[in-house]
C-alpha positions as CSV (number, residue, x, y, z in Angstrom):
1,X,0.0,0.0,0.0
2,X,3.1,2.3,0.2
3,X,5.0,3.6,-2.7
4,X,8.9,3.0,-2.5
5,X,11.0,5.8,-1.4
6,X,11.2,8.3,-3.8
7,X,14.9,9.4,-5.0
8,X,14.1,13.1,-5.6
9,X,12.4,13.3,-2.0
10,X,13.6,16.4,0.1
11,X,15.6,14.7,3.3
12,X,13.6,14.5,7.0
13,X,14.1,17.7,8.7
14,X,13.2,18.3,12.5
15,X,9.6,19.6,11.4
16,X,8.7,16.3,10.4
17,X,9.7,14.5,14.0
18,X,7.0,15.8,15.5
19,X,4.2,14.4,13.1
20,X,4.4,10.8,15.3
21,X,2.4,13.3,17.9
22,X,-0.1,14.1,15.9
23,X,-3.7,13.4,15.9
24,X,-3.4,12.5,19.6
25,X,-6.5,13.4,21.2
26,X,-8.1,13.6,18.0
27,X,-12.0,12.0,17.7
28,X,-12.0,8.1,16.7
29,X,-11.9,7.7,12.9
30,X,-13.1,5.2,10.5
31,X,-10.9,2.2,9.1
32,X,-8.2,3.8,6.9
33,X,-8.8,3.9,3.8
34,X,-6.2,2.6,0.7
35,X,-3.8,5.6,0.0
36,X,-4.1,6.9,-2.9
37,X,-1.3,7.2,-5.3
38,X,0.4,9.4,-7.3
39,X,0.8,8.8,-11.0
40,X,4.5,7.9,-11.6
41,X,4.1,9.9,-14.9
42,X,4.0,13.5,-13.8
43,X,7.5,13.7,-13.7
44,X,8.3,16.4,-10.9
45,X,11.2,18.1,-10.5
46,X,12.9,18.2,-7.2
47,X,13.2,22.6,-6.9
48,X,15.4,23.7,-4.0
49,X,14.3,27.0,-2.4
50,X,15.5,30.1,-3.1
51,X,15.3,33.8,-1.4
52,X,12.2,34.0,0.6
53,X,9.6,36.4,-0.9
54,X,8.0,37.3,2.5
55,X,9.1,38.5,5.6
56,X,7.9,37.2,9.1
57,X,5.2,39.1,10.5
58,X,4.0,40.2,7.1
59,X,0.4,40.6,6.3
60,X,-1.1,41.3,2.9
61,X,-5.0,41.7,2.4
62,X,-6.5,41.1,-1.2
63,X,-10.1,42.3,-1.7
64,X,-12.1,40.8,-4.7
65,X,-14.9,42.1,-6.7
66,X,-16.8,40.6,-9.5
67,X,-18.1,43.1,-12.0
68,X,-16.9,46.0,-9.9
69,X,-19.3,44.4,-7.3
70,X,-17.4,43.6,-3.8
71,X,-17.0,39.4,-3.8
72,X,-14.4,39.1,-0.5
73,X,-11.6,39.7,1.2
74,X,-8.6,37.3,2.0
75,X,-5.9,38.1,4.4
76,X,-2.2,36.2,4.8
77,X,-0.1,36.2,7.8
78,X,3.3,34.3,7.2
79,X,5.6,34.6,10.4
80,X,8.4,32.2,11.9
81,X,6.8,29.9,14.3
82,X,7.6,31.4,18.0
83,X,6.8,27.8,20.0
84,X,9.0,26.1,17.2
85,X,11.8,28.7,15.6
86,X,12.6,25.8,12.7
87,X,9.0,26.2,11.3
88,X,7.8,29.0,9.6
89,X,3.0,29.5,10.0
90,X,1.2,30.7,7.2
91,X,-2.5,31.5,8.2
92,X,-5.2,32.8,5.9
93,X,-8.7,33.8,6.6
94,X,-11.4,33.8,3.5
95,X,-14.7,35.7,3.7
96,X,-17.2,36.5,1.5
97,X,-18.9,40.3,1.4
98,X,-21.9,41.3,2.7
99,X,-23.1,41.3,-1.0
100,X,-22.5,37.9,-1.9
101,X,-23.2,36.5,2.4
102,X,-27.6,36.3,0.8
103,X,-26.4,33.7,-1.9
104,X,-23.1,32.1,0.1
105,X,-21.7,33.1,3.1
106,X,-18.1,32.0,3.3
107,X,-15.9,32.3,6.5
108,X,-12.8,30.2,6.1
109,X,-9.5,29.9,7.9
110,X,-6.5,28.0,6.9
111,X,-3.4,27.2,8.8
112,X,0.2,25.2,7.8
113,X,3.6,24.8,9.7
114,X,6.5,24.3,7.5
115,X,10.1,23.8,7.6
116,X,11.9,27.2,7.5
117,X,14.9,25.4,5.4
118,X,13.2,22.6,3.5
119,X,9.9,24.3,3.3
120,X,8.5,20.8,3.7
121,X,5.0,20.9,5.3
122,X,4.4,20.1,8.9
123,X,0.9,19.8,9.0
124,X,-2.1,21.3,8.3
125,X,-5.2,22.5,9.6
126,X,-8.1,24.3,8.0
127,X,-11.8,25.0,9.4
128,X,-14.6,25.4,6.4
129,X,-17.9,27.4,7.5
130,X,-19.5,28.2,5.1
131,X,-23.9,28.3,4.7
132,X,-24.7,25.8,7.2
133,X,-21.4,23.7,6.7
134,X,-18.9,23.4,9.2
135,X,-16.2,20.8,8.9
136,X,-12.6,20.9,10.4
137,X,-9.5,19.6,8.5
138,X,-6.5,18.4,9.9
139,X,-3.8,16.8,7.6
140,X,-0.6,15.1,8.7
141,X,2.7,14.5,6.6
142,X,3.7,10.7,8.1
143,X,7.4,10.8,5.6
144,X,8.8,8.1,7.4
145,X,5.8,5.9,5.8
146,X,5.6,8.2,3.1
147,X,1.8,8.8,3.1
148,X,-0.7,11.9,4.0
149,X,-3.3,11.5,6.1
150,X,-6.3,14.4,5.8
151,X,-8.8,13.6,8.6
152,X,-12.2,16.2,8.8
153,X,-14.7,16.7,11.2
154,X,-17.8,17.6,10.5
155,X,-20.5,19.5,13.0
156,X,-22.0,16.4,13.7
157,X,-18.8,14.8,14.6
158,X,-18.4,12.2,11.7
159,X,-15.2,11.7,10.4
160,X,-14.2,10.9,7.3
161,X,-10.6,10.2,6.1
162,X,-8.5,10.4,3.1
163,X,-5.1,9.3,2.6
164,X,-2.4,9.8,0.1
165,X,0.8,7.9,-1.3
166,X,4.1,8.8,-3.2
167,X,5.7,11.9,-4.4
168,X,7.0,15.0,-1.7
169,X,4.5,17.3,-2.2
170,X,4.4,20.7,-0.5
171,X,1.0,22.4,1.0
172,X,-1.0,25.8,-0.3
173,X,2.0,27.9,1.9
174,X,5.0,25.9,1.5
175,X,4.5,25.8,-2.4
176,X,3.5,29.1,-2.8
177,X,6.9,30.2,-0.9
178,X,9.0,27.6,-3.1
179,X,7.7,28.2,-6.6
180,X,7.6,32.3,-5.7
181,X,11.9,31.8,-4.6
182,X,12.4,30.1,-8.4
183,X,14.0,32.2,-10.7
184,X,10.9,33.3,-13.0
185,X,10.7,34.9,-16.4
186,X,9.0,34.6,-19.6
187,X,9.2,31.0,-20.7
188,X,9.5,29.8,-17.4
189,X,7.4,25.8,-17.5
190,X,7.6,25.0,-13.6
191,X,5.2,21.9,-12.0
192,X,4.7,21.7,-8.7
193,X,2.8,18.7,-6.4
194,X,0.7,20.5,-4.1
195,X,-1.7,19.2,-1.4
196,X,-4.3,20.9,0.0
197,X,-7.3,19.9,2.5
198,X,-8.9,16.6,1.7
199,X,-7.2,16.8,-2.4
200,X,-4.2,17.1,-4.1
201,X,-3.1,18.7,-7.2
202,X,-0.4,19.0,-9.7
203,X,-0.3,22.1,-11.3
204,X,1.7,23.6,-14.4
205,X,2.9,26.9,-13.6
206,X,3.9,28.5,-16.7
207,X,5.5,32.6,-16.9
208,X,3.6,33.7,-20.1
209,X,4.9,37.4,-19.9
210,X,5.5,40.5,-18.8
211,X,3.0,43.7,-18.0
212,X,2.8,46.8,-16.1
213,X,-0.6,47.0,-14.2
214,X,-1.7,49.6,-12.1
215,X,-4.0,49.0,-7.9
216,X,-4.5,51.1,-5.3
217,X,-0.9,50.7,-4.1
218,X,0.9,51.9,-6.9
219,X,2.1,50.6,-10.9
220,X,3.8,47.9,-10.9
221,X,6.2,46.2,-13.6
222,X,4.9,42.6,-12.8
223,X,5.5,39.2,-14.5
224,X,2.4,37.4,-16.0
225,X,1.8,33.7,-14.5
226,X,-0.9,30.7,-15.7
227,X,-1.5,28.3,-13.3
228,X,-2.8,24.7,-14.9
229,X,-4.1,21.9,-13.4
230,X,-1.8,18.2,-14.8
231,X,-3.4,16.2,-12.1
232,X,-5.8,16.3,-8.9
233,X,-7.0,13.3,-6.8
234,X,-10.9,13.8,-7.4
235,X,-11.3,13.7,-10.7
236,X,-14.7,15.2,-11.2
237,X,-13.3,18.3,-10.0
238,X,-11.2,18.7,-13.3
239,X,-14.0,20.1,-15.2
240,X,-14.8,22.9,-12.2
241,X,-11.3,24.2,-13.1
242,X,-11.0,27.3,-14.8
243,X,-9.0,29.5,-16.8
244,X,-6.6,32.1,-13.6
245,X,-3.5,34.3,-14.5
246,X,-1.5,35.7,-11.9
247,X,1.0,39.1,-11.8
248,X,3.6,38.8,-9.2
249,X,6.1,41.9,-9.3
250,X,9.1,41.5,-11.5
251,X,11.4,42.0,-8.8
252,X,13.4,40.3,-6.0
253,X,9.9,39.4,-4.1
254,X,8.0,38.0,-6.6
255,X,4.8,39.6,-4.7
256,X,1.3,38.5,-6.1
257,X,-0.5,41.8,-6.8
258,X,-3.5,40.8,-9.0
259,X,-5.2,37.3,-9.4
260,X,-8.0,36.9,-12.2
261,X,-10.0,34.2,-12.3
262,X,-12.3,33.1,-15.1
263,X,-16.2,32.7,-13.2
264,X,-19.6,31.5,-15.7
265,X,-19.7,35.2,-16.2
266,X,-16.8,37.2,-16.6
267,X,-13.9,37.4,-14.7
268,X,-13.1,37.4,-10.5
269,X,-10.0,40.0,-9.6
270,X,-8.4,40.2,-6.8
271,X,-5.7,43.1,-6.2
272,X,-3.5,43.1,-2.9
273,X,-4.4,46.2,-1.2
274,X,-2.8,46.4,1.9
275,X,0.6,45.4,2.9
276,X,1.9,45.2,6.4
277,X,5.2,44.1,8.2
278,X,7.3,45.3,5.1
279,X,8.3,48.6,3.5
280,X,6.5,50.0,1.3
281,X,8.8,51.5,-0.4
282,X,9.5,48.7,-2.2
283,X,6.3,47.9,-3.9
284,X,5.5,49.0,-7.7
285,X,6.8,52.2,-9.5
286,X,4.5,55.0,-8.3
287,X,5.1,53.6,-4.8
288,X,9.1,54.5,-5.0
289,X,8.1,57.6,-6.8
290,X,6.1,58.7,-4.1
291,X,2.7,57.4,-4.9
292,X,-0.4,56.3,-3.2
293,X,0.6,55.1,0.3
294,X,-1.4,51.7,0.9
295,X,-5.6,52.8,1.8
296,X,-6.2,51.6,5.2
297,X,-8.8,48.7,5.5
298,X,-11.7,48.2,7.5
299,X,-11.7,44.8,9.3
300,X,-13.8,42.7,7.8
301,X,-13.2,39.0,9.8
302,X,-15.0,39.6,13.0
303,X,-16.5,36.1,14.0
304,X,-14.2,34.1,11.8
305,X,-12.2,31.0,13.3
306,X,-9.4,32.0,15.2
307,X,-6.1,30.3,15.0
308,X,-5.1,27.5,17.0
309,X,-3.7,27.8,20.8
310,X,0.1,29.3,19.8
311,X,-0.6,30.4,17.0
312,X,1.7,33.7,15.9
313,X,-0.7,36.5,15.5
314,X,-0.8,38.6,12.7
């Protein structure tokens, strides 16, 4: 039931000791299902990190709208893990505007401790409420046994489990921070193995150009990026996928400013309009120029899940 070690996997760091303590104390959980495996096609490269695009403490808050029409607000917190200095916490919490709260009201929070020098993940945790749904994730990297374990908990307590086989793949944060460190320019065909609540992906991630855009913090001289999707574990959600392009800054950082995503209707932006935790000098053209300063945001998660006991806050 377990794939043979892989020869491009990243070597066990400290982070990963600690998963043989997870899911103590945890709710009792069905018979484990049969892991399953990655295709031994895909063919992913084993990228080593390189300068970190964030800063610890840093914040960044992306509001989306929809037709000029407000759709949500997402804000990121990456900081170095105080209770354990060798991991570095990215937390995210996802909510849906007043606006869109009649139709679906979404307020989600997702967590994941990685290894500062590997970037491999730690573990996971992630907490889904949204309309009358209410499930809690937890996902734990076993790399000794070389399988992933995503266990959620609904509101009525039943569990269900998924497990996973083969491959070194990174989480949502980890992956992010790894294919953001790669050098990236037009031409650039990077694939990355990402995993991510109860599914995993493989995605394409392919530079497609440059462009100079302009948001409320400033112009910026940004790369173009389009994500694909090779390969995901449930199949039937293939055909959800849709067409998303990405600027990050054409810099050092490589800082995501605008995401566009293609919706039944139109297109779903998402512009980064508040950074905290980093200068702002340097961010975009009119920024160093002596532009717009960032516009200060209202808070907009009151009531969402709060991050687990020792969790850095942002």
């Amino acid at each position: 039931m377990l794939a043979p070690p892989c020869p491009n996997a990243r070597p066990a760091d400290a982070a990963s000791a600690r998963n043989s303590a997870v899911g103590a104390g945890k709710p009792p959980h069905p018979p484990l299902p049969k892991p399953i495996a990655l295709p031994d096609n895909l063919d992913i490269p084993d990228y080593q990190p390189g300068p970190n695009p964030f800063r610890s403490g840093e914040t960044l808050v992306y509001e989306a709208a929809w037709m000029n029409v407000p759709a949500g607000a997402a804000r990121i917190t990456i900081a170095r893990n105080s209770a354990h200095p060798d991991l570095w916490s990215g937390m995210m919490w996802l909510n849906t505007s007043p606006i869109v709260d009649v139709v679906y009201r979404m307020r989600d929070f997702f967590r994941e401790d990685f290894a500062a020098g590997t970037l491999r993940p730690d573990n996971i945790q992630i907490t889904q409420h949204e309309n009358h749904r209410l499930d809690h994730w937890r996902v734990a990297f076993d790399y000794a046994a070389r399988t992933i374990t995503a266990t959620k908990v609904n509101r009525r307590g039943r569990v269900t489990v998924r497990r996973f086989t083969g491959g070194d793949p990174l989480g949502p944060f980890s992956g992010a921070m790894m294919a953001l460190s790669q050098p990236l320019k037009p031409g650039t065909d990077l694939k990355f193995d990402i995993f991510s609540g109860g599914n995993r992906y493989v995605f394409g991630f392919d530079v497609v150009g440059r462009e100079r855009i302009t948001t409320v913090l400033g112009t910026f001289d940004t790369v173009k990026i389009e994500p694909s999707v090779i390969w995901l574990s449930e199949g039937s959600f293939r055909a959800d996928a849709r067409e998303t392009t990405i600027w990050i800054t054409d810099d050092s950082r490589h800082l995501p400013v605008r995401i566009a995503a293609a919706v039944f209707f139109g297109n779903v932006y998402a512009d980064l309009v508040s950074v905290t935790g980093a200068p702002f000098g340097s961010l975009g053209v009119s920024a160093a120029a002596g532009g717009p300063s960032p516009r200060a945001t209202t808070n907009p998660y009151a009531g969402m899940p709060a991050p687990p006991s020792g969790a850095p806050t942002p």
